[in-house]
C-alpha positions in Angstrom: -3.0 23.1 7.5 -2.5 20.4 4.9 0.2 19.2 3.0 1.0 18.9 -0.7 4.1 17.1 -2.2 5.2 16.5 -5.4 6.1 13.8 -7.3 8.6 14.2 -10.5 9.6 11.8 -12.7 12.8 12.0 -14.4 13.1 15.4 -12.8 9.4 16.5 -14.5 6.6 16.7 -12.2 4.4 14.1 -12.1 1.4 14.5 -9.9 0.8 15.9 -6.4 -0.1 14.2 -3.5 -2.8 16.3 -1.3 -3.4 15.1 2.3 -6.1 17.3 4.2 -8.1 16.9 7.2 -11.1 16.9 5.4 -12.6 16.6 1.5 -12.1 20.6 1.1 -9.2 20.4 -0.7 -10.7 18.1 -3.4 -12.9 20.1 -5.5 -9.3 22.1 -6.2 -7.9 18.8 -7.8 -10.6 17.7 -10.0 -10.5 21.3 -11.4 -7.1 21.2 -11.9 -7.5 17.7 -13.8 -9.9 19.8 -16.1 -12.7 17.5 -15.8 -15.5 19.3 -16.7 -16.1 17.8 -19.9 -15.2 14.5 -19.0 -16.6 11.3 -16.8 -15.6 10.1 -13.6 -16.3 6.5 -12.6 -15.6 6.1 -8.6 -14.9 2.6 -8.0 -15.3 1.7 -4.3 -16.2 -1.3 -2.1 -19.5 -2.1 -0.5 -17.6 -0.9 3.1 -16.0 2.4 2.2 -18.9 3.5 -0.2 -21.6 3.6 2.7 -19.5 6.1 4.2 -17.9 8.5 1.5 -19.7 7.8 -1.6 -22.3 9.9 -1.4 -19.6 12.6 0.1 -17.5 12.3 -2.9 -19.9 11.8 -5.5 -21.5 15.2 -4.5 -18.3 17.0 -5.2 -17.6 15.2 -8.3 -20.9 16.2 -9.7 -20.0 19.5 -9.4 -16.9 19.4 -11.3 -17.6 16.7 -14.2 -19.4 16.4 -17.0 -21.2 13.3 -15.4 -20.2 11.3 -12.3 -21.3 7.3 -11.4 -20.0 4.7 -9.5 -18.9 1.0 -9.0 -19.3 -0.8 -5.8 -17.6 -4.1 -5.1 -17.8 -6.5 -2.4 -15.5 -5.2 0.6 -12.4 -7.7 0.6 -9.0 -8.9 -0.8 -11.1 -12.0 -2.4 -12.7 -9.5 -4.9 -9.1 -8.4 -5.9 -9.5 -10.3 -9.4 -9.6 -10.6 -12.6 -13.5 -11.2 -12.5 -13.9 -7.8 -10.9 -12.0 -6.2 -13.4 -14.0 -7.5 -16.5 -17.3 -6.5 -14.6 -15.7 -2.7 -14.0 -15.1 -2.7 -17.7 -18.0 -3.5 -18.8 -19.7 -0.7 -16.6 -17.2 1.6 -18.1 -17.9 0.1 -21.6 -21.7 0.7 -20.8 -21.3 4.4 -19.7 -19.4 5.3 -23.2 -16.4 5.9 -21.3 -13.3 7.2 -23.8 -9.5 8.1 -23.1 -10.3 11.5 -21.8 -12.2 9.8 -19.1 -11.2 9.2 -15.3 -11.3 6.7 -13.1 -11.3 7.4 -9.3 -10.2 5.1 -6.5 -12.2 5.9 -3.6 -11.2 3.1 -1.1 -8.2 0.8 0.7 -5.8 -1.0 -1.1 -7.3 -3.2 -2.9 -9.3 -0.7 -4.8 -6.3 1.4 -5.5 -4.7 -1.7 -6.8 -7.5 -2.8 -9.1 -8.3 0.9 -10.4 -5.0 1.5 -11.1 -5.2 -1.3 -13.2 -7.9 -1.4 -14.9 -7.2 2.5 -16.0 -3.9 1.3 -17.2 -5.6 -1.4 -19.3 -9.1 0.3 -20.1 -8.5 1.6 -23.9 -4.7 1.1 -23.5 -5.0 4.0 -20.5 -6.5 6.2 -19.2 -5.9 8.5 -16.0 -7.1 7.6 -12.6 -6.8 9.6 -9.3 -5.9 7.6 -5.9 -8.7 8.6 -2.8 -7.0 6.3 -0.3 -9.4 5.8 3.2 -6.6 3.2 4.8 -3.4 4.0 6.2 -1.8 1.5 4.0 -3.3 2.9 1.2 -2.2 6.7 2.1 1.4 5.8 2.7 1.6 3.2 0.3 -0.2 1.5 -1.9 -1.4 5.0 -3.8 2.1 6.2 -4.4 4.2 5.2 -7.3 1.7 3.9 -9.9 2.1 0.1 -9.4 -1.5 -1.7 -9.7 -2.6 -5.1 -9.7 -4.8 -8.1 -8.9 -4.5 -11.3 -7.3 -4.6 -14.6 -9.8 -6.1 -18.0 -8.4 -4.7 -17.0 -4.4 -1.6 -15.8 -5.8 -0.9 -11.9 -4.8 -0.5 -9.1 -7.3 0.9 -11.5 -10.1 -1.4 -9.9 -12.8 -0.5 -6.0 -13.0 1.1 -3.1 -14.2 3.0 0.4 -13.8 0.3 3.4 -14.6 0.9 6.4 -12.5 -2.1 8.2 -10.8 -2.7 11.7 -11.9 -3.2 13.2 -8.5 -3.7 11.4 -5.4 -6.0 12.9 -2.3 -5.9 11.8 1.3 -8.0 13.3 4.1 -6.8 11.4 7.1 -9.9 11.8 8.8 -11.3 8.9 7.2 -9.1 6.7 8.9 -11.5 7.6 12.0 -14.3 4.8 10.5 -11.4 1.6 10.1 -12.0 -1.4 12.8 -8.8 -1.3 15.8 -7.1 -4.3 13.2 -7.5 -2.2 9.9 -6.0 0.6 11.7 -3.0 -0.9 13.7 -2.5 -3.2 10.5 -1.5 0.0 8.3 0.8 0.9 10.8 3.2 -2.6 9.1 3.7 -0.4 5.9 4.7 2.8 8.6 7.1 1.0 10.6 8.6 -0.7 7.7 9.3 3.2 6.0 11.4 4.0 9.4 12.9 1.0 9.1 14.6 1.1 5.6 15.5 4.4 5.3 14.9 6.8 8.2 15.2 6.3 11.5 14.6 10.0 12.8 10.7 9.3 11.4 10.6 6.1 13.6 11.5 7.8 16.7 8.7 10.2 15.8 6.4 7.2 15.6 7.7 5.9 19.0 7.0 9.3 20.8 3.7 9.8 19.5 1.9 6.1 20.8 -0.4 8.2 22.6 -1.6 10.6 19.5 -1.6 7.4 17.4 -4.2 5.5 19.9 -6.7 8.3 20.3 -6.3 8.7 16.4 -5.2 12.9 16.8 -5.4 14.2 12.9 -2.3 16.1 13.8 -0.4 13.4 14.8 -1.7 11.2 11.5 -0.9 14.0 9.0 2.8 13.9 10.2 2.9 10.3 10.0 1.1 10.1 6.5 3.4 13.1 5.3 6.3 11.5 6.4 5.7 8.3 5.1 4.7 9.7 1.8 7.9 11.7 1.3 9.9 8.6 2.3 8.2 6.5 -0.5 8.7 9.5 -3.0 12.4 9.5 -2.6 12.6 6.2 -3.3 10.1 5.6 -6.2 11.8 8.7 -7.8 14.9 7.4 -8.1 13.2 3.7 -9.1 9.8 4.0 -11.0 9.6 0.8 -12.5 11.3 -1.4 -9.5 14.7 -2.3 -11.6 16.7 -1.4 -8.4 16.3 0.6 -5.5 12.9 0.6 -4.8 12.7 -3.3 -4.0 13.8 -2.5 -0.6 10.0 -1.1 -0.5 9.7 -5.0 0.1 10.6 -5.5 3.3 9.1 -7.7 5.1 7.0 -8.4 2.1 8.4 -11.8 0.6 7.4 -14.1 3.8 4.5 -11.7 4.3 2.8 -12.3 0.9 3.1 -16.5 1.3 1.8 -15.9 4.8 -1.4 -13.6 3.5 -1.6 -16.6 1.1 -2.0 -19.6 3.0 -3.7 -17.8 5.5 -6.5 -17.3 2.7 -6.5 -13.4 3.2 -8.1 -13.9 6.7 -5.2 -11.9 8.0 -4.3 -8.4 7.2 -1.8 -7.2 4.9 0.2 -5.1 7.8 -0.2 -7.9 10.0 1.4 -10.6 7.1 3.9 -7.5 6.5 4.6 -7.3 10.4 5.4 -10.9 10.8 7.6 -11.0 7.5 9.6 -7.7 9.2 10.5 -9.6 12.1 11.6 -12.7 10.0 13.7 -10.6 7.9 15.0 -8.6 10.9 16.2 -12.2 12.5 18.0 -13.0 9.4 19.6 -9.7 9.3 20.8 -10.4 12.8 22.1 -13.4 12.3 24.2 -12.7 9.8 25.4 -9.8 11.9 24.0 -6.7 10.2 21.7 -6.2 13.2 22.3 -6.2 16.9 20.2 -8.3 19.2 19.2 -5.2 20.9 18.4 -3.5 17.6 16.3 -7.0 16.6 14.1 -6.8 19.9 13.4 -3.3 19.5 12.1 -3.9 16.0 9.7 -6.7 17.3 9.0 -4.4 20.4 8.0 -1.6 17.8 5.2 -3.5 16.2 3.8 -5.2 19.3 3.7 -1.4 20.8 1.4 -0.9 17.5 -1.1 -4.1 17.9 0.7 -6.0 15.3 1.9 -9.6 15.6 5.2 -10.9 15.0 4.0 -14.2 15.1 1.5 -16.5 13.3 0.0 -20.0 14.0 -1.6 -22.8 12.2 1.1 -22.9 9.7 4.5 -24.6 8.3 7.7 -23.2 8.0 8.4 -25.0 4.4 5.3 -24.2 3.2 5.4 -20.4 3.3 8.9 -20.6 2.2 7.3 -22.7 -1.1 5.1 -20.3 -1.3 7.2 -17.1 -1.5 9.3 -19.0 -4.2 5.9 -18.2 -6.6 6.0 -14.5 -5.5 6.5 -11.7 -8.1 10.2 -10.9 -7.0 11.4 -13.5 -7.5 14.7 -13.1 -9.5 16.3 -15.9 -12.2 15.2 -18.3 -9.9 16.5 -16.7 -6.7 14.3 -15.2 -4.1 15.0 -11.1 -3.7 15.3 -11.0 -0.1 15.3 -7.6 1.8 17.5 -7.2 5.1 18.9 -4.6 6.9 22.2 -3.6 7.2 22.2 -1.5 10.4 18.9 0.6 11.0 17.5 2.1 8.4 19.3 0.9 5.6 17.6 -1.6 3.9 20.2 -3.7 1.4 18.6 -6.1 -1.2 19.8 -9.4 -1.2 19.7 -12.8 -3.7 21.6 -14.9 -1.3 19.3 -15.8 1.4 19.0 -19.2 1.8 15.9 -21.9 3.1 18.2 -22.9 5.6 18.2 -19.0 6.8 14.5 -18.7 6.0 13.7 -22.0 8.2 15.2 -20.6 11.0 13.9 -17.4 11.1 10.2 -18.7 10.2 10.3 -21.2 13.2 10.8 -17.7 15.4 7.7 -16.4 14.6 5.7 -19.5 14.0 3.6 -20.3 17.6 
């Protein structure tokens, strides 16, 4: 059936967001990007690329002036600044100009690091987002931030370049590991929780379409995620306001990713940061206790952890004093104020923070 929705900024449209069952629907977008006198660099990793490149390079063929490719080594550790200067020279090499087009066929780190290299190749130039990870579909793709890791520290080198289309066939989630899987479904959960609880109870009926991996069942979840991020980047582009809350769970998640040296998953870190935040929303009284063990009951339901070992509480909370959101000193906390309203909030303290971490610390 497919799905296509649309992206405006400042009530223009934008770029579409395709998700399919399949690759048939993307020969339509690269002819609608006009490509056929232009390049196409598809930058992947060494995982993804043995099972789509050759897929995808085949159709770009067709509908460029010349197609090649850059493969990486799989990982959040090749999320860098080295990487970068490596893609750029290959684009450098292969003459390519501002007319030119980069494509990110991969999870989130190669989203991330496309994104940002087209943003700073030549001063821009377009990219389109092929995400193959559920937190790439309903996240990472959508909204134009990009970034790298610097020195172990998460997306603190980066930029705002939107993509110019982005195309999702969720059958490619069939070839991600049980932990890459689960682990997007952090970023899923987190959606229902900040802004729409009807979409979570969708989630919470459909366990069984979600285990056997039903296409069906994914495009509604992908969709729905997608249109929930839209709303809010909309409304937010650049991340002045509103679309911080897009952070939950994200400020203790990142310092946990970090001192964990990656060997955890994003959604996992994300998962764990959820059910921090959700215990400080409770305790101030903005949650019940019911409503806090459902959350954590959620995410164990989806193979994710809301706890983490081999770490201390005043270390992470260091740590996430270093992140990107920070704010004139004061941490940008997200909480939630009832179910599905996620509030931002510059008044959380380390007292609060210690407290909740030593819940979901084993």
């Amino acid at each position: 059936m497919g799905r296509l929705i649309n992206i405006h900024y400042d009530s223009k449209p934008l770029y579409n967001i395709n998700i399919e069952q399949d690759f048939s629907g993307l020969p339509a977008v690269f002819e609608s990007l006009r490509l056929k006198n232009r390049k196409l660099c598809i930058l992947t990793d060494s995982t993804v690329g043995s099972y789509y490149l050759d897929t995808v390079m085949g159709i770009a063929r067709e509908y460029t002036a010349r197609a090649v490719s850059y493969t990486f080594e799989a990982g959040e550790k090749s999320k860098n600044l080295d990487t970068i200067e490596d893609f750029y020279e290959k684009l450098i090499k292969e003459h390519f100009d501002r007319n030119d087009v980069i494509a990110a066929l991969g999870g989130g780190v190669t989203g991330d690091m496309a994104g940002f290299a087209a943003a700073t190749y030549l001063r821009g130039i377009r990219v389109v987002q092929i995400p193959s990870s559920l937190v790439a579909m309903v996240d990472s793709s959508i909204g134009g931030k990009t970034g790298v890791d610097f020195r172990g520290y998460k997306n603190m080198v980066g930029s705002f370049h939107q993509p110019s289309a982005v195309y999702i066939n969720v059958s490619m989630l069939s070839t991600l590991t049980d932990g890459q899987y689960y682990s997007g479904f952090g970023e899923v959960v987190k959606h229902g929780l900040i802004r729409d609880m009807k979409y979570l109870d969708y989630i919470k009926d459909n366990y069984s379409g979600i285990n056997s991996r039903d296409l069906s069942v994914l495009e509604e979840i992908v969709a729905g995620s997608c249109n929930i991020k839209r709303a809010v980047v909309e409304n937010d582009p650049e991340e002045k306001g509103e679309r911080a809350v897009l952070n939950f769970g994200h400020t203790l998640g990142h310092a946990i990713e970090k001192l964990k040296d990656f060997s955890m998953l994003h959604g996992e870190c994300v998962s764990i940061g959820m059910a921090a935040a959700a215990y400080i929303s409770m305790k101030r009284g903005m949650l019940s206790q019911a409503e806090y063990n459902g959350i954590c009951q959620v995410l164990k339901d989806l193979e994710l952890p809301v706890k983490a070992d081999g770490l201390k509480a005043e270390d992470i909370i260091n740590i996430s004093k270093s992140d990107k959101k920070m704010d004139a000193g004061k941490i940008k906390f997200i909480l939630l104020n009832g179910m599905g309203n996620a509030v931002i909030c510059n008044d959380v303290t380390d007292s609060e923070m210690l407290e909740a971490l030593n819940t979901v610390l084993a």
